[in-house]
C-alpha positions, 0 to 999 in steps of 0.5 A: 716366264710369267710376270706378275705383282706379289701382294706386297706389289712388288714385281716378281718373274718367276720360270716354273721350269727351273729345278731347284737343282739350277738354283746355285749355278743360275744364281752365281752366273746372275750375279757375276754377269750383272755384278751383283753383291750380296745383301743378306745370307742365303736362306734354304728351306725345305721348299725354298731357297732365297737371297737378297741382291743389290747393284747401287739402290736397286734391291733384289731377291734371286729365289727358287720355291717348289710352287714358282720353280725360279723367282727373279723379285724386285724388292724395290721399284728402282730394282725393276729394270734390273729385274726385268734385265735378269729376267731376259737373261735367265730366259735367253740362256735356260 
């Protein structure tokens, strides 16, 4: 699990170990256990699989690329303690 600030200073946890196979499931466990809804349509690439969250005010990306393996993104400061949260999640159970 490595946490940094994009270049947009967002703050984004990514876990190099996960395959882009886990996406889906990972994802759908992610968003069930913290009763996430959808903000926008899944976007699948080549190299990159990404959707966008949302619980109240608080916005995040749920993303896989093939540099960063799995991202949990905070596109909004009120989202990082969520993030944070969905980090810790991810970490305890993969």
């Amino acid at each position: 699990m490595d946490e940094h600030r994009n270049a947009s200073n967002q703050l984004t946890i990514d876990f190099s170990r996960i395959e882009a196979s886990k996406y889906s499931k990972i994802t759908k466990e992610v968003v069930k256990h913290f009763n996430l809804e959808e903000n926008k349509e899944i976007i699948k690439g080549l190299d990159e699989i990404f959707q966008e969250f949302k619980s109240g005010s608080a916005l995040v990306s749920l993303e896989w690329d093939n540099w960063s393996g799995y991202i949990v993104n905070a596109l909004n400061t009120e989202a990082e303690p969520l993030a944070k949260e969905i980090a810790a999640f991810i970490n305890e159970h993969y």
